[in-house]
C-alpha positions, 0 to 999 in steps of 0.5 A, a space after each residue: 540448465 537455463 531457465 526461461 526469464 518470466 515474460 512481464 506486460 507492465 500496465 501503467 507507467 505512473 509514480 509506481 508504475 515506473 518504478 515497477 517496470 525499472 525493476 524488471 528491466 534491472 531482474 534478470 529472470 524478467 523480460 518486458 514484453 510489452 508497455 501499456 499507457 495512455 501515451 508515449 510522454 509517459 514512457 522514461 527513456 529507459 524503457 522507450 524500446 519496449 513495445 507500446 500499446 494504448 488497449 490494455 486487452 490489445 496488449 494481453 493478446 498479442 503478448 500472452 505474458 507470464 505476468 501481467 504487472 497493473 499499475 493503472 488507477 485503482 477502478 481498473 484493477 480488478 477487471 484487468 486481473 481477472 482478465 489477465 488470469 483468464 488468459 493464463 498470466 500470474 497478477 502482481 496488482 497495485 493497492 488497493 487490490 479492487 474498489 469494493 470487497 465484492 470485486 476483491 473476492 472476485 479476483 481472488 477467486 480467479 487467482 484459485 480457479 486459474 490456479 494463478 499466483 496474486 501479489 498485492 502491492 503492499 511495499 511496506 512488507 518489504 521493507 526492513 525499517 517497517 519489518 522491525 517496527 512490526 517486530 517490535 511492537 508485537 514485542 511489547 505485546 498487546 492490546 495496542 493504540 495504533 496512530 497513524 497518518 498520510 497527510 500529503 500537500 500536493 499541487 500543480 501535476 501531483 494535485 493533479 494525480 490525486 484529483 484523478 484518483 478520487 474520482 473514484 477512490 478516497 484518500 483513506 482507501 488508497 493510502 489507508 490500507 497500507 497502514 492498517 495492514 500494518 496494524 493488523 499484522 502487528 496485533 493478528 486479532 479480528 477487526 470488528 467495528 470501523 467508524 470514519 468521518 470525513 470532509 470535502 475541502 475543495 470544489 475542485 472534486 466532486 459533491 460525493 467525495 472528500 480529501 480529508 478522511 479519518 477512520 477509527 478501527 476496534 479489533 477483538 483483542 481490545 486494540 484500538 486504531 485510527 489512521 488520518 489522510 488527507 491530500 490538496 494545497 490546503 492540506 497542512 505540513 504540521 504533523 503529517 506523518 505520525 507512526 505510533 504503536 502503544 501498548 501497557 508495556 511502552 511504545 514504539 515510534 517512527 521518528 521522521 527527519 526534519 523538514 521532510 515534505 509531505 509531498 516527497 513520495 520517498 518521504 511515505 516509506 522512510 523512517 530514518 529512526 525509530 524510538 523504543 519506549 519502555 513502560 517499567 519503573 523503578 522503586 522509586 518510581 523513575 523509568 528503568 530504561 531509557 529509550 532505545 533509538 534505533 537508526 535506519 541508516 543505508 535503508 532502501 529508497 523507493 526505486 529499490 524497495 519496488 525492486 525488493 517487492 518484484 524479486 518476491 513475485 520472482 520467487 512466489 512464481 518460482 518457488 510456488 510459495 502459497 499466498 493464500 494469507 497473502 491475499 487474505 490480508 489483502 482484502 480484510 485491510 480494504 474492507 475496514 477501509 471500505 467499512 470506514 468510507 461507508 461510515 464517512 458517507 452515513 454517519 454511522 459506525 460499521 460493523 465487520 
């Protein structure tokens, strides 16, 4: 028996956008049936066939998707959800899944009114080079150092990308709850306090907001995390990407390529070799075992690691898988990140 392909309207063709659409045009059990951008420019010419439209509601309506994939910027996500459930279509979303917990929860919501299917789009769950570094260090055992940072030095259109996203979001919730969701896997205890501090290093953004973000996150088993973004011209290459688990008994570590460049998005998801440190001594006081390098050679690029995420969707449509944690963990890594852009704008610590 044939199965009928499920029926995609693809909102947004940006840096991820793109590579969202490519992979259903690639699926067989998808079908595009619309594209809505700003502009015709941002179509590659892959996808140029497709229909096009500029209103995102106007697309909704003459399309009546299955699945309505939101790529746009990060102040539309939750309202185009909720819209998009309210006439009956599943939601695979872009992170951050809302700008406040309160919008969050509202989309959540909707997805169990609608009786709808919600993915977030959390990338690194799906890939294997991260899937084994979470298994590792839940390996060690707790309670944990996490250190951790996205530092990105971007000018001319990508400056330009990033200036349009902190209109309304700062670099430590964009980029932030990638990476403290990877934390929160890793140590499963409930997040307690987040503090955060930050600083605007440019007149090109507005008065309010800020390019350079850092957040500490204390969690109820005793771990202890930070994570550091930064974006602009200004920002520097030196250590710009740090992916370390510590724990009493070692750590494990992302050790990134030579000459990597913060500015290469493939470069946010790769990580050529990870290191396993083990704490245990001899009786004479030297390490018992060396450390163990593990090689990610052939891991996926960002088109296919897009491509990995969208087959999960197939099959949480599919195969009904419940998402009930998924969507969970979704809002729990955006409020701590949320609590730390608070306590960047106060001054004073949150607690959770």
């Amino acid at each position: 028996m044939s199965v009928q392909p499920i029926r995609v309207l693809v909102a947004g063709l940006g840096n991820m956008g793109r590579s969202h659409a490519l992979a259903y045009h690639h699926h067989p059990g998808y079908e595009i049936v619309g594209l809505v951008t700003r502009g015709v420019s941002a179509i590659p010419d892959t996808l140029e066939h497709y229909a096009h439209w500029t209103d995102f509601e106007d697309a909704l309506e003459a399309t009546r998707p299955d699945l309505v994939s939101i790529n746009t910027y990060s102040d539309t996500h939750a309202e185009f959800a909720v819209t998009a459930m309210e006439h009956g279509a599943h939601v695979f979303v872009e992170k951050p899944l809302a700008t406040t917990v309160a919008d969050a929860d509202r989309v959540v919501t909707a997805a169990k009114e609608h009786d709808r299917k919600l993915v977030v789009g959390y990338i690194l769950r799906h890939h294997p080079s991260w899937q084994r570094l979470i298994a590792e260090a839940r390996a060690l055992g707790g309670p944990y150092v996490f250190r951790m940072n996205l530092n990105q030095q971007s000018t001319g259109r990508f400056w330009e990308t990033h200036k349009t996203l902190m209109e309304t979001t700062s670099p430590i919730v964009d980029c932030g709850v990638h990476y403290v969701d990877v934390m929160c896997q890793i140590t499963d205890a409930r997040p307690v306090e987040v503090r955060g501090m930050g600083l605007r290093l440019t007149d090109e953004i507005a008065p309010d907001m800020y390019n350079y973000g850092h957040l500490q996150v204390l969690f109820e088993d005793g771990s202890v995390g930070w994570y550091e973004a930064a974006w602009g011209p200004m920002i520097s290459e030196t250590a710009f990407f740090v992916k370390d688990v510590m724990s009493p008994n070692g750590a494990v570590s992302i050790v990134m390529e030579e000459g990597a460049k913060s500015s290469d998005h493939e470069t946010h998801t790769k990580t050529d070799r990870i290191r396993v440190h083990r704490a245990a001594r001899t009786e004479t006081g030297e390490f018992a075992n060396p450390d163990a390098w593990l090689s990610m050679t052939g891991e996926p690029g960002h088109d296919a690691l897009c491509a990995a995420e969208q087959d999960y969707v197939y099959k949480a449509i599919t195969e009904d898988i419940d998402l009930t944690r998924h969507m969970q963990d979704a809002i729990q890594s955006l409020r701590i990140c949320l609590a730390a852009d608070e306590s960047v704008r106060t001054g004073k610590p949150v607690s959770l």
